[in-house]
MDAnalysis code that builds the backbone (N, CA, C; Angstrom):
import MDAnalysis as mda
import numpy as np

u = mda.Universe.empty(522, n_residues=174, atom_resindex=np.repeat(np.arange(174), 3), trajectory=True)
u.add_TopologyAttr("name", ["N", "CA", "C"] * 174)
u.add_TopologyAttr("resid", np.arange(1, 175))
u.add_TopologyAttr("resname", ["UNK", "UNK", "UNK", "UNK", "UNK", "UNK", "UNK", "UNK", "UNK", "UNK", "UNK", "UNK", "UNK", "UNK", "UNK", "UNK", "UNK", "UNK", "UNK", "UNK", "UNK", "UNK", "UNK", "UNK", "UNK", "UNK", "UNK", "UNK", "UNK", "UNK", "UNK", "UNK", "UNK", "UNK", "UNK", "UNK", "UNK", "UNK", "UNK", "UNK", "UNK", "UNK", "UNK", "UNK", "UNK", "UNK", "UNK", "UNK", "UNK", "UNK", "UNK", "UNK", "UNK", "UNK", "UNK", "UNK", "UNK", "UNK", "UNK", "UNK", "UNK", "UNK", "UNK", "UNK", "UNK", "UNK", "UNK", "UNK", "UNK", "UNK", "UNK", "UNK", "UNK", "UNK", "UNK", "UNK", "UNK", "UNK", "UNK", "UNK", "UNK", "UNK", "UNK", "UNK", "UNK", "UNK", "UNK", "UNK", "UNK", "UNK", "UNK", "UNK", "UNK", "UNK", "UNK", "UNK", "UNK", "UNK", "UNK", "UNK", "UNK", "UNK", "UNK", "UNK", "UNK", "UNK", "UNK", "UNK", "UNK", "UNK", "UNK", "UNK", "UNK", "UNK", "UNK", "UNK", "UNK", "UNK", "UNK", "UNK", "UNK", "UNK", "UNK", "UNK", "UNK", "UNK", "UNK", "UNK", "UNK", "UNK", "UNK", "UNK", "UNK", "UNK", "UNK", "UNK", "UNK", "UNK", "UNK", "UNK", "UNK", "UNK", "UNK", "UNK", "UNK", "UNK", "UNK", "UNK", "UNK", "UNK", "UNK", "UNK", "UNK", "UNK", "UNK", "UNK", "UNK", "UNK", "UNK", "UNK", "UNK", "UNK", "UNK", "UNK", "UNK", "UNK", "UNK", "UNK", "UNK", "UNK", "UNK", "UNK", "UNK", "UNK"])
u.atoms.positions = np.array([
    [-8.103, -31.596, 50.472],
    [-8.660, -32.738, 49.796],
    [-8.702, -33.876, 50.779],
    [-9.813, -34.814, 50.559],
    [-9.612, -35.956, 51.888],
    [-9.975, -37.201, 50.303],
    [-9.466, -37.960, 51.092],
    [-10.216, -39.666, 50.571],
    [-11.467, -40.071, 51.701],
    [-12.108, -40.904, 51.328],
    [-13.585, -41.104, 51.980],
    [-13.984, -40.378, 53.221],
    [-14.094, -39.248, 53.062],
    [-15.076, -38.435, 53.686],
    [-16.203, -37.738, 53.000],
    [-16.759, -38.580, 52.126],
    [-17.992, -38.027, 51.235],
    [-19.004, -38.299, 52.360],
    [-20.173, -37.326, 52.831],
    [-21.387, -38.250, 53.247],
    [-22.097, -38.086, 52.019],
    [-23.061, -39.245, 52.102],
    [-24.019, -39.483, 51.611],
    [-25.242, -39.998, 51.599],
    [-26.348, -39.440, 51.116],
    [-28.001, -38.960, 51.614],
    [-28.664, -40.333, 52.228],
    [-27.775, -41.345, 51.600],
    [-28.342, -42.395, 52.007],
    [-27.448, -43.644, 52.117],
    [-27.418, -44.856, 52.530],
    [-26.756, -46.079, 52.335],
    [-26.720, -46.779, 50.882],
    [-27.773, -46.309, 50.382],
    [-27.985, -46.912, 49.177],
    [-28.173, -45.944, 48.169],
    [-28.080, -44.922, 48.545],
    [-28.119, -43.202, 47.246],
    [-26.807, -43.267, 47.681],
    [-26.195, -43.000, 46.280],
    [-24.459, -42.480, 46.131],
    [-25.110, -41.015, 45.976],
    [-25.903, -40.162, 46.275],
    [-25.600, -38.417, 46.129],
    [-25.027, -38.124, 47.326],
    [-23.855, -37.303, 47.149],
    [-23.521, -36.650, 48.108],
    [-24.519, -35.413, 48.675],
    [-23.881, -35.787, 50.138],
    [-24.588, -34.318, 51.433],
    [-23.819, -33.090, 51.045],
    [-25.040, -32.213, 50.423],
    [-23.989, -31.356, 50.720],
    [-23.866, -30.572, 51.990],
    [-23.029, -29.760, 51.878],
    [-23.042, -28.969, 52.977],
    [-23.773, -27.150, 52.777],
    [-23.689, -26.611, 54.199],
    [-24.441, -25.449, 54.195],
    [-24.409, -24.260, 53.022],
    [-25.358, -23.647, 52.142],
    [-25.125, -23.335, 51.332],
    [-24.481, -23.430, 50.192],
    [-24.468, -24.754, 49.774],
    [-23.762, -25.575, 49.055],
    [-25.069, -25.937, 47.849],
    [-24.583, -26.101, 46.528],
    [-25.414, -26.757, 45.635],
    [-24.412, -27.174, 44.285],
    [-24.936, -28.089, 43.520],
    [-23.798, -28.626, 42.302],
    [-24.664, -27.870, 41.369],
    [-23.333, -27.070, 40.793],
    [-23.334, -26.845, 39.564],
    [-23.592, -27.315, 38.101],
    [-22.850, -28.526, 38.319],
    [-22.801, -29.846, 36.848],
    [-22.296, -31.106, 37.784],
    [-22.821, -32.061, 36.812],
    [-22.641, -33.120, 37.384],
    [-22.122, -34.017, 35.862],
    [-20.719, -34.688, 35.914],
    [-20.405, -35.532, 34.707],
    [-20.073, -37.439, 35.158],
    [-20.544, -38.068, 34.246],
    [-20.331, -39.459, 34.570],
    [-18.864, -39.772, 33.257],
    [-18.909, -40.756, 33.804],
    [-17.666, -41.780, 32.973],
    [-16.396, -40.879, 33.262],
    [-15.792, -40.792, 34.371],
    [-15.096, -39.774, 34.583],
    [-13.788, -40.987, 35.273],
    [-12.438, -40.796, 34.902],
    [-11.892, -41.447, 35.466],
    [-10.823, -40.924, 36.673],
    [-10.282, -41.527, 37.290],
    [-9.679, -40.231, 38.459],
    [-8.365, -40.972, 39.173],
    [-7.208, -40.676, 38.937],
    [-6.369, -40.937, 39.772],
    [-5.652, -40.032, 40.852],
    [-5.090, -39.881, 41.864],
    [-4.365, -39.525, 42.554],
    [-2.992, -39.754, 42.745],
    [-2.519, -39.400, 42.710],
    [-0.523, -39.416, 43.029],
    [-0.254, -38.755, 44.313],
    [0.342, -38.942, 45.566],
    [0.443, -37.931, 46.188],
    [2.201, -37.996, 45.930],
    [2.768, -36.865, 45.808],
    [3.910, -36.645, 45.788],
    [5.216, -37.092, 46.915],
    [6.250, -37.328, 46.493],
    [7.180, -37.460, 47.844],
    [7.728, -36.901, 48.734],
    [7.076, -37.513, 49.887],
    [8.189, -38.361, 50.122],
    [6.693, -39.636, 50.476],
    [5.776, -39.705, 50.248],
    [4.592, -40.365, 50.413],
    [4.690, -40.879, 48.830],
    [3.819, -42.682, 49.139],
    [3.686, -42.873, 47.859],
    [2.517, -43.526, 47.770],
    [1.723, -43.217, 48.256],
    [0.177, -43.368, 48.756],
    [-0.815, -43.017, 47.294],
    [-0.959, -43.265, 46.504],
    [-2.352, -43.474, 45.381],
    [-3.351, -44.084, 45.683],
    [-4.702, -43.511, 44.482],
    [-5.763, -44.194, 44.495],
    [-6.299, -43.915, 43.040],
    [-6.997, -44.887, 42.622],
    [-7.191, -44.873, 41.069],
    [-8.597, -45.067, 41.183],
    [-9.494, -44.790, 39.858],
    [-10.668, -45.367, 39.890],
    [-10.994, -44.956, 38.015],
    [-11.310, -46.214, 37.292],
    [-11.606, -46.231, 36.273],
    [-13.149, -45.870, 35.884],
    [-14.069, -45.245, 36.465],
    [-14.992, -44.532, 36.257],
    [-15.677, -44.451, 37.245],
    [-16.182, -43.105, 37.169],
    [-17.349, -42.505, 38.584],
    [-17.700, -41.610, 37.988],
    [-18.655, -40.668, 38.916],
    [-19.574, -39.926, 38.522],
    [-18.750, -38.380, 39.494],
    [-18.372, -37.341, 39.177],
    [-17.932, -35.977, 39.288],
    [-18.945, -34.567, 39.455],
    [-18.875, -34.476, 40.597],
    [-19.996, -33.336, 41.237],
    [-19.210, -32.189, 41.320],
    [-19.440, -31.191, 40.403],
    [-18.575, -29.772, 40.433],
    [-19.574, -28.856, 41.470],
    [-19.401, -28.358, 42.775],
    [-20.554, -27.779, 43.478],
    [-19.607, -26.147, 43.280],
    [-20.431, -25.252, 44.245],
    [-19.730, -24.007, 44.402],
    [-18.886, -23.955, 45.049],
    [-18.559, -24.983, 45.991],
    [-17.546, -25.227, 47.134],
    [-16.545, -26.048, 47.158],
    [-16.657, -27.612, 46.184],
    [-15.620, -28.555, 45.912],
    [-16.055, -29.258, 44.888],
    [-14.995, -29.727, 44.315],
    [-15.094, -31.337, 43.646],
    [-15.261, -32.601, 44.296],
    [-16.364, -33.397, 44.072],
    [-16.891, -34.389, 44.731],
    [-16.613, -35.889, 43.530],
    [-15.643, -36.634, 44.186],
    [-16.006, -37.490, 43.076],
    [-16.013, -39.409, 43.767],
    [-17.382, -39.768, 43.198],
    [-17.667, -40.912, 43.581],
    [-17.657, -41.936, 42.759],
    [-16.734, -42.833, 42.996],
    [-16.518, -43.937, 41.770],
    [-17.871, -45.197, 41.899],
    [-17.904, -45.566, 40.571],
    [-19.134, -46.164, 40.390],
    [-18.877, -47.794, 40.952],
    [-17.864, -48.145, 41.212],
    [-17.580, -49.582, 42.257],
    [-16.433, -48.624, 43.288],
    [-16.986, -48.811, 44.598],
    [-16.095, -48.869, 45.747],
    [-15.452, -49.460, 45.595],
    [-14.244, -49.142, 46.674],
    [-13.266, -50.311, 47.231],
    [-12.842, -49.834, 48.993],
    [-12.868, -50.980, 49.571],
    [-12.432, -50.808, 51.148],
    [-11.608, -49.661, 51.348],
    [-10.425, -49.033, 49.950],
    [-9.607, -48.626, 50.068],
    [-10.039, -47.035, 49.736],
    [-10.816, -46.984, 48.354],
    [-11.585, -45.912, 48.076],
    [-13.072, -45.801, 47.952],
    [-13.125, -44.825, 48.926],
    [-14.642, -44.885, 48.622],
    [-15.165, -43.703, 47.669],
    [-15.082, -42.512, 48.050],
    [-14.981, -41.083, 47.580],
    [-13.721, -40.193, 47.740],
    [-13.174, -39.377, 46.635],
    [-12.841, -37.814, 47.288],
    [-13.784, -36.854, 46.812],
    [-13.270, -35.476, 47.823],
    [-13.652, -34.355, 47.958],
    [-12.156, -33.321, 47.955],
    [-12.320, -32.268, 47.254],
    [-11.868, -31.214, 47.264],
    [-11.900, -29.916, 47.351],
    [-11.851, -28.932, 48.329],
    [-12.156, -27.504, 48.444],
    [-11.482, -26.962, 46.710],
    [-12.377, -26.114, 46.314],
    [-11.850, -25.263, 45.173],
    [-11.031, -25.137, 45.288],
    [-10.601, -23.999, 46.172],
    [-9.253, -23.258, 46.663],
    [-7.931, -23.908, 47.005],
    [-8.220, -25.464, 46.395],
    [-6.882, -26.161, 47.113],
    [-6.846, -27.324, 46.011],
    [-7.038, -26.443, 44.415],
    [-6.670, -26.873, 43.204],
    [-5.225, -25.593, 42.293],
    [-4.448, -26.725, 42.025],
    [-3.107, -26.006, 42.000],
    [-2.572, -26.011, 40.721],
    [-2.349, -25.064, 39.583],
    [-1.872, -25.423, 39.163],
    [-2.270, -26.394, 37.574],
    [-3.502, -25.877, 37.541],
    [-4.181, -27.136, 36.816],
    [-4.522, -26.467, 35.118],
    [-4.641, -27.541, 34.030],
    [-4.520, -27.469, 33.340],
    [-4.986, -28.585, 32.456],
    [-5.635, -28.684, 31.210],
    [-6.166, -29.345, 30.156],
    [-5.585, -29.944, 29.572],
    [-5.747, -31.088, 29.276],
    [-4.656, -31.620, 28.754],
    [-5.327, -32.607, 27.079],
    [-4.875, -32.933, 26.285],
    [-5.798, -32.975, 25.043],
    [-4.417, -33.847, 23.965],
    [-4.736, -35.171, 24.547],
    [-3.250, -36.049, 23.929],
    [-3.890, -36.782, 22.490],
    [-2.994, -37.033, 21.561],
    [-3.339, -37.113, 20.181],
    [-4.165, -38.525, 20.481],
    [-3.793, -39.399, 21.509],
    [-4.587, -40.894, 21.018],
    [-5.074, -40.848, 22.930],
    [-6.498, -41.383, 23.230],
    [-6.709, -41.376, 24.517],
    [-7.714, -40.171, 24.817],
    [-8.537, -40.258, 25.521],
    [-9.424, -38.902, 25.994],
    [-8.477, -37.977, 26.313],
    [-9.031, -36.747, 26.305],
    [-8.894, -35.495, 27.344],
    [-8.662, -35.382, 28.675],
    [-7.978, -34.830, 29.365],
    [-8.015, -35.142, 30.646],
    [-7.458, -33.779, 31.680],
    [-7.985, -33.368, 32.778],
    [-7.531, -32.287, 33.194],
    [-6.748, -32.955, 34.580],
    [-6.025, -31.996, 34.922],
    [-4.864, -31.895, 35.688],
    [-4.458, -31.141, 36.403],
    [-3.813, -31.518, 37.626],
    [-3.602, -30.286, 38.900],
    [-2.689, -31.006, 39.647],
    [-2.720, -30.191, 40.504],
    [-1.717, -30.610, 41.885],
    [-2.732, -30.338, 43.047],
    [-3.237, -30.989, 43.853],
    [-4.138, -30.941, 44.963],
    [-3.783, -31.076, 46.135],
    [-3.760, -29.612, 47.113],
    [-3.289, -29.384, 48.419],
    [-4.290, -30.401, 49.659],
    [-3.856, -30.811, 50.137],
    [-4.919, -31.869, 51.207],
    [-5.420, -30.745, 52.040],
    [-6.235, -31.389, 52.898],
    [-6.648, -30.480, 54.276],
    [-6.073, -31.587, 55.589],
    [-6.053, -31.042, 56.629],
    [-6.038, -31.594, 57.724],
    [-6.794, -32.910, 58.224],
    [-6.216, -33.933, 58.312],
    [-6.641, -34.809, 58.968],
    [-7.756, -35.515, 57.705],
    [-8.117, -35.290, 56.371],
    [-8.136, -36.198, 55.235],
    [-7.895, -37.234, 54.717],
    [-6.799, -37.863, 55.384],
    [-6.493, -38.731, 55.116],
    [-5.803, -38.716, 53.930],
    [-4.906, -37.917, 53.872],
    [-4.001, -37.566, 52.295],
    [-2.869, -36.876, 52.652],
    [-1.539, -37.452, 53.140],
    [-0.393, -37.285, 53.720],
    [0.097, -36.189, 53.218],
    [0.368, -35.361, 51.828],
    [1.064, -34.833, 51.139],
    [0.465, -34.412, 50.171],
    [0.765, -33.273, 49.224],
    [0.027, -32.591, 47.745],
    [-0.126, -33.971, 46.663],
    [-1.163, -33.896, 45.740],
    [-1.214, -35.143, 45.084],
    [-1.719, -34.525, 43.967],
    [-0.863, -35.512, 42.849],
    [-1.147, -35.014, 41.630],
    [-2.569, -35.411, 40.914],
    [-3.227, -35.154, 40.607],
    [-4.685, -35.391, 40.427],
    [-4.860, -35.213, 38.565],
    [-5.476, -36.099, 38.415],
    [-6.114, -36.655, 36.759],
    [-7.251, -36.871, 36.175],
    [-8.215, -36.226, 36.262],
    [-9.714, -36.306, 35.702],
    [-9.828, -36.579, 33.985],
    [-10.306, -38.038, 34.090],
    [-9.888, -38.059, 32.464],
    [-11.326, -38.498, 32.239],
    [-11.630, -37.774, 31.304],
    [-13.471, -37.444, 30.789],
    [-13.607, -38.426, 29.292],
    [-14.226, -39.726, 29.573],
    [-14.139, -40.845, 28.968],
    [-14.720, -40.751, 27.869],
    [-16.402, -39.973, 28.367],
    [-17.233, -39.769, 27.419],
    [-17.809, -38.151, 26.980],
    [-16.904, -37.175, 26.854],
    [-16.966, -36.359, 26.335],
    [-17.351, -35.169, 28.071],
    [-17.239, -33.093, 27.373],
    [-17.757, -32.854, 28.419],
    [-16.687, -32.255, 29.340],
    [-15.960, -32.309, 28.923],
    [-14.507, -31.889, 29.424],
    [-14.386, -30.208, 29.314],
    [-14.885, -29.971, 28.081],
    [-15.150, -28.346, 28.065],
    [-15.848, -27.736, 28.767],
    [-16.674, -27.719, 28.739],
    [-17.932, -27.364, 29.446],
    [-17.652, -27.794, 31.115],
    [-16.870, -28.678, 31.434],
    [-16.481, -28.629, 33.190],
    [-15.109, -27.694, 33.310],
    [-14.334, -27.483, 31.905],
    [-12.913, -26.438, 32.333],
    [-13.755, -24.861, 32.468],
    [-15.027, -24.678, 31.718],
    [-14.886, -23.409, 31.295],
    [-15.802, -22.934, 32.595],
    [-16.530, -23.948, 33.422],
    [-17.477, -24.190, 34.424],
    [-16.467, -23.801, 35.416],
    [-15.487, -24.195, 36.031],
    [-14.222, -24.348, 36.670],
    [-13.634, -23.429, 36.716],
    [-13.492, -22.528, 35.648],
    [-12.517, -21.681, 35.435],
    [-13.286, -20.107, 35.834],
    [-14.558, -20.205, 35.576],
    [-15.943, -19.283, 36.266],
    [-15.654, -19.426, 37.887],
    [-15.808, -20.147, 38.252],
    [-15.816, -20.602, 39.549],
    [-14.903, -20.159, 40.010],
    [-13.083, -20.525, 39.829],
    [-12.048, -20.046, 40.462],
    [-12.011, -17.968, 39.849],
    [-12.525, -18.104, 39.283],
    [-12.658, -16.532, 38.973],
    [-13.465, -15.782, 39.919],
    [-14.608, -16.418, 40.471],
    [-15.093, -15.330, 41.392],
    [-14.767, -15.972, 42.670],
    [-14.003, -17.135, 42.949],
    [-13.361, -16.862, 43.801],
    [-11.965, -15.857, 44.167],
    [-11.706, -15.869, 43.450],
    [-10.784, -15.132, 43.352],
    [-11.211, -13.243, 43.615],
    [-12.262, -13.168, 42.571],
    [-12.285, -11.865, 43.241],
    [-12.995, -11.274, 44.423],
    [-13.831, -12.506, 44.953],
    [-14.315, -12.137, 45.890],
    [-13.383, -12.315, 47.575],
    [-12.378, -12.981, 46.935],
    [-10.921, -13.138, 47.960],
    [-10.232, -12.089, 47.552],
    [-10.225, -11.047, 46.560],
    [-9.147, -9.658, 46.562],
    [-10.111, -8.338, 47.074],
    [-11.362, -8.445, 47.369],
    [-12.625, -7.410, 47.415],
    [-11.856, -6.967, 48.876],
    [-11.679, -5.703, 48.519],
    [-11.068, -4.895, 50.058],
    [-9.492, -4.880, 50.169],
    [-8.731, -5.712, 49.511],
    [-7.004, -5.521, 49.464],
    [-7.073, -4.971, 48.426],
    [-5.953, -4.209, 48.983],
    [-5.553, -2.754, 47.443],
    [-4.161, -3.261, 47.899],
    [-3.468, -3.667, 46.743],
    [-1.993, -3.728, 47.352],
    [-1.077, -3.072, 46.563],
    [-0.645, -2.119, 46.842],
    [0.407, -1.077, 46.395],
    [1.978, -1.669, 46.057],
    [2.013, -1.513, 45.234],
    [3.608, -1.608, 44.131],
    [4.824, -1.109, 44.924],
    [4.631, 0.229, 45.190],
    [5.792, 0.798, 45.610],
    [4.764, 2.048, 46.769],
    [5.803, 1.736, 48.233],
    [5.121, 3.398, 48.993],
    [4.567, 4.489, 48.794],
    [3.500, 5.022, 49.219],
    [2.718, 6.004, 49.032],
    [3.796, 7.137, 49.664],
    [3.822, 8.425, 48.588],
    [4.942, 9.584, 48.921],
    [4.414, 10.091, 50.059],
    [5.129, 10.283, 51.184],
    [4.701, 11.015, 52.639],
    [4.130, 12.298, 52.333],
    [2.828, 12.708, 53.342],
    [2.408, 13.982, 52.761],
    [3.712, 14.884, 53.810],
    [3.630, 16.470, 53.207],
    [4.030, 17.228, 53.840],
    [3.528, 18.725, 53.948],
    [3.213, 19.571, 54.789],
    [2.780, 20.741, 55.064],
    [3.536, 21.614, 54.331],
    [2.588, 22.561, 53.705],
    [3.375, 23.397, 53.013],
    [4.334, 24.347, 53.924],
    [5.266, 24.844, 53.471],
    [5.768, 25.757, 53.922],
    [5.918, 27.122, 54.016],
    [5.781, 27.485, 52.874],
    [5.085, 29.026, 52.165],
    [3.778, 29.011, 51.744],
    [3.693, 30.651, 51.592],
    [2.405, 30.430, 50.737],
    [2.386, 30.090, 49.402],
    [3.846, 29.782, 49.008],
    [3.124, 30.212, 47.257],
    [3.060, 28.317, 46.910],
    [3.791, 27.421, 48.202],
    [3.281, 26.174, 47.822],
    [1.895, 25.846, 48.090],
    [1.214, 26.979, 49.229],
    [-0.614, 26.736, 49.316],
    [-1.301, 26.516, 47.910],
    [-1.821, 25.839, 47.413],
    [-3.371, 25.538, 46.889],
    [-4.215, 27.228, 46.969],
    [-4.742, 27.601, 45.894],
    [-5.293, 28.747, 46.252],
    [-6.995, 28.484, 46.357],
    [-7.082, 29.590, 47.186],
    [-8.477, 29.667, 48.243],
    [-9.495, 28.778, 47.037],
    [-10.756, 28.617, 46.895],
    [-11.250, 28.104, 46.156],
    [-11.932, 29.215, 45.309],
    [-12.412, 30.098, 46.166],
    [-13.149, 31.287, 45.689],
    [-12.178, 32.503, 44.527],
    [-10.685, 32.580, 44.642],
    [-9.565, 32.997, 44.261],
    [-9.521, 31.952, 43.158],
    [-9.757, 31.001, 43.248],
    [-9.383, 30.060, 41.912],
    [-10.444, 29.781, 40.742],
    [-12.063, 30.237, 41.605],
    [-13.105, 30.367, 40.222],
    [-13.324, 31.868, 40.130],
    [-12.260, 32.823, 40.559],
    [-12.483, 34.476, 40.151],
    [-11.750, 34.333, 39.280],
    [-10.492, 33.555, 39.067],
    [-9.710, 33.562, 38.013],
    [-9.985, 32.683, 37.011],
    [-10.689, 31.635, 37.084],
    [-10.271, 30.746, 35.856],
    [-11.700, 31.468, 34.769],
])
């Protein structure tokens, strides 16, 4: 995850660039977004509404007033932790995670992350989300077979009567 490293198409277009083979899925407004990063850092950033770009590759989210301090984040899929819906009796909906940074982002430490969906729409981005980390997922297990417990060592028979019989001996008989 980084803080302001969004590009964007223009100086005066807030759409984000995407990147290579990249396209958004859904796009939601009135979206509110805080960050926590955990300790031993106590580094936050808040933003009481922006606009939320779910692509195939990250969460993009651009608040609808900058600040020197925030401009955009971005998040790789794969480095959402943990996350979960949250649906409180008084107050919007709001989903929730723990968000692993990347290198050199500008985001010291894992940060607790808060997408709270002001004006509805919240479903339709978990169930969007939850598609998404699904074929990531299986297209990250395609080729590992991972075995429980050791495969039994083969061993050469020793006699004949542990041989397998001929094939031709086995459809004269059956």
């Amino acid at each position: 995850m980084s803080v302001n490293w969004v590009t964007f198409q223009g100086e005066d277009v807030k759409e984000p660039y995407l990147l290579e083979e990249e396209f958004i899925l859904k796009t939601y407004g009135e979206i509110a977004l805080s960050l926590l990063c955990v300790p031993p850092s106590n580094k936050s950033w808040t933003s009481t509404s922006g606009k939320l770009y779910l692509t195939n590759k990250r969460l993009i989210y651009v608040p609808t007033t900058s600040t020197d301090d925030f401009k955009s984040f971005q998040t790789p899929i794969c480095n959402l932790k943990d996350t979960k819906l949250n649906q409180p009796f008084f107050g919007a909906n709001y989903y929730s995670g723990l968000v692993v940074p990347v290198q050199n982002g500008g985001i010291p430490s894992d940060a607790e992350m808060r997408l709270q969906f002001n004006e509805g729409g919240i479903f339709d981005f978990v169930e969007s989300l939850q598609r998404l980390i699904q074929r990531y997922q299986e297209v990250g297990n395609v080729g590992h077979v991972q075995h429980l417990e050791p495969l039994p060592p083969y061993h050469r028979p020793s006699s004949s009567q542990d041989r397998p019989p001929l094939y031709d001996d086995a459809v004269r008989h059956a």
